[in-house]
C-alpha positions in Angstrom: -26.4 29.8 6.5 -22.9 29.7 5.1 -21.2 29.0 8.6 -23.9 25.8 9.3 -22.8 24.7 5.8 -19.0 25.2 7.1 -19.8 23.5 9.9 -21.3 20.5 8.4 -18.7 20.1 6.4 -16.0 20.4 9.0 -18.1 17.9 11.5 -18.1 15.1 8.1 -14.6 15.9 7.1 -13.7 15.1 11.2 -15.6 12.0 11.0 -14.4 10.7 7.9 -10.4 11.2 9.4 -11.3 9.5 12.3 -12.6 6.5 10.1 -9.4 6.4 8.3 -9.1 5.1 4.5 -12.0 3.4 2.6 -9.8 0.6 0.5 -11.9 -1.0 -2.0 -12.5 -4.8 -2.0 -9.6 -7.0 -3.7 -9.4 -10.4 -4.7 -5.3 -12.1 -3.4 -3.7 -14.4 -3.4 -1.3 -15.4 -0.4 1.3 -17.6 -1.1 2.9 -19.5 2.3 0.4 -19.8 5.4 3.1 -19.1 8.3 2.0 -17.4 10.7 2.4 -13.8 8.3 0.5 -15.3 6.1 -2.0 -16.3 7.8 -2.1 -13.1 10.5 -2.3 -11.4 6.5 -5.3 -13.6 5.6 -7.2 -12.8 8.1 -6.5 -8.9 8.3 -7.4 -8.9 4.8 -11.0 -11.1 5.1 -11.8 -8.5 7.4 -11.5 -5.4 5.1 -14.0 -7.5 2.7 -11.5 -9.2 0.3 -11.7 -12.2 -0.9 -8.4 -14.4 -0.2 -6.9 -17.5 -1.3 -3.5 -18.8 0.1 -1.5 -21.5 -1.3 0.6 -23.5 0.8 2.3 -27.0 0.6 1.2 -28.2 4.3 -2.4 -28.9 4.5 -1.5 -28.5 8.0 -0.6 -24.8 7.8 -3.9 -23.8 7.2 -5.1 -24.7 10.7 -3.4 -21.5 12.1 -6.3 -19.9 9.8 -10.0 -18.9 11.1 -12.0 -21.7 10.3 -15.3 -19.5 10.4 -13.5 -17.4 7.5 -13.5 -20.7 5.7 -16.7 -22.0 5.9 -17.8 -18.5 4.5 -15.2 -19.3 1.6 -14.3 -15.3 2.5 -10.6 -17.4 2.7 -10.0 -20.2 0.4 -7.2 -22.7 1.2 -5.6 -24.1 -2.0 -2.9 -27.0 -1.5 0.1 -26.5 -3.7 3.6 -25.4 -4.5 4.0 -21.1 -5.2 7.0 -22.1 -7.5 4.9 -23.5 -9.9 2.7 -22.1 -12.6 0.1 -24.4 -13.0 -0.2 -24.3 -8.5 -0.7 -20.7 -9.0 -3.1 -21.0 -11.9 -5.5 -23.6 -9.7 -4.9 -21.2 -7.2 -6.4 -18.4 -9.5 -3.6 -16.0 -9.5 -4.5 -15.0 -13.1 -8.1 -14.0 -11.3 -6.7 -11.8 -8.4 -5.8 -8.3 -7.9 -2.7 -8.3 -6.0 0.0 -11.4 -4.8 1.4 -11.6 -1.8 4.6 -13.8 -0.9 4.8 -14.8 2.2 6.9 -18.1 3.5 9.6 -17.9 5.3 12.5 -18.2 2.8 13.1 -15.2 0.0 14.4 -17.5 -2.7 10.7 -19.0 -3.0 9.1 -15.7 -2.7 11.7 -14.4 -4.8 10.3 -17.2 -7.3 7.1 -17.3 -6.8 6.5 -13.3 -7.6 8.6 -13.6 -11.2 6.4 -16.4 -11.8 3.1 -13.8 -10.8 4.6 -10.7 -12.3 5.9 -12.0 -15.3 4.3 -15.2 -16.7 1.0 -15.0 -15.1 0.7 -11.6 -15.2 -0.6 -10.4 -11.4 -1.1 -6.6 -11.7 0.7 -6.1 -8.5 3.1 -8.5 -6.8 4.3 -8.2 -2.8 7.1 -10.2 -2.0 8.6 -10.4 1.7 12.6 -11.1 2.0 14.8 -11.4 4.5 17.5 -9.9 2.7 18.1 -6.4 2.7 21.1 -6.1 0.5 19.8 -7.9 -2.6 16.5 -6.1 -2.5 17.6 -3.1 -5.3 18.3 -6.5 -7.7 14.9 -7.8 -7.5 13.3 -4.1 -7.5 14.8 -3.9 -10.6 12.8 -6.6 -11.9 9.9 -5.4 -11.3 8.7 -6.7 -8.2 7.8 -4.8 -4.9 10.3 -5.9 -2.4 9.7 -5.9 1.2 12.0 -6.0 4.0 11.0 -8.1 7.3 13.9 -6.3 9.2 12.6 -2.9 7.6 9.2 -3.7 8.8 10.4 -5.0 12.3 13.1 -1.7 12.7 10.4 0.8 11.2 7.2 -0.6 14.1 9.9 -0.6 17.0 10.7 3.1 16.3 7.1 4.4 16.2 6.6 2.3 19.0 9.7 3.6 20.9 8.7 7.2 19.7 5.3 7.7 20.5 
């Protein structure tokens, strides 16, 4: 009886690798709706959070699923991710993790001191372009990520495997 029991467990332990990890839902806010942004948005909505992104260009948010925003599982929110009251309509004192994601580090840079420090985001992603300034803004608290590192790090797996 002990090996079936063994067996089971093995079979469910298999099943649940092959699944990979269970996240739990999040509430974010993405601030710029490039095409990151967006591509970010929509990875997200399917995982079962619930996303707002904040843009200036009520045009940028035609690169997002418009089926998504019907269901309001993604909520466009016109305004500027520099400023505090933008990111307030934009309910970044509601959500669970900020992501910053135009294309030019100064604003992201901004815009996640602004979520980290003032608003008070429990956890703040910002993207840069960057890499030698990166250890400055770690040491204010924000999680820095590198586009190049990202790039680099997918084109050796890729290359690799």
């Amino acid at each position: 009886m002990l090996d079936s029991e063994e067996t089971d467990n093995s079979m469910r332990e298999t099943e649940n690798s092959r699944r990979g990890p269970i996240y739990r839902a999040r509430r974010a806010l993405i601030v710029g709706c490039g095409e990151t942004g967006a591509a970010l948005a929509t990875r997200l909505s399917d995982s079962g959070n619930i996303i707002k992104v904040l843009d200036l260009d009520p045009a940028s948010f035609e690169l997002l699923p418009p089926r998504r925003i019907e269901t309001t599982r993604i909520v466009p929110v016109v305004g500027d991710g520099t400023r505090e009251g933008d990111l307030r309509r934009a309910s970044a004192h509601e959500v669970d993790v900020m992501i910053a994601t135009t294309g030019t580090s100064p604003i992201n840079i901004l815009a996640s001191q602004i979520g980290l420090h003032i608003i008070r985001v429990p956890k703040v992603l910002c993207l840069i372009e960057e890499e030698p300034i990166m250890e400055i803004y770690r040491s204010l608290g924000i999680h820095v990520i590198s586009r190049l590192h990202l790039t680099v790090g997918t084109l050796f797996e890729e290359t690799m495997s």
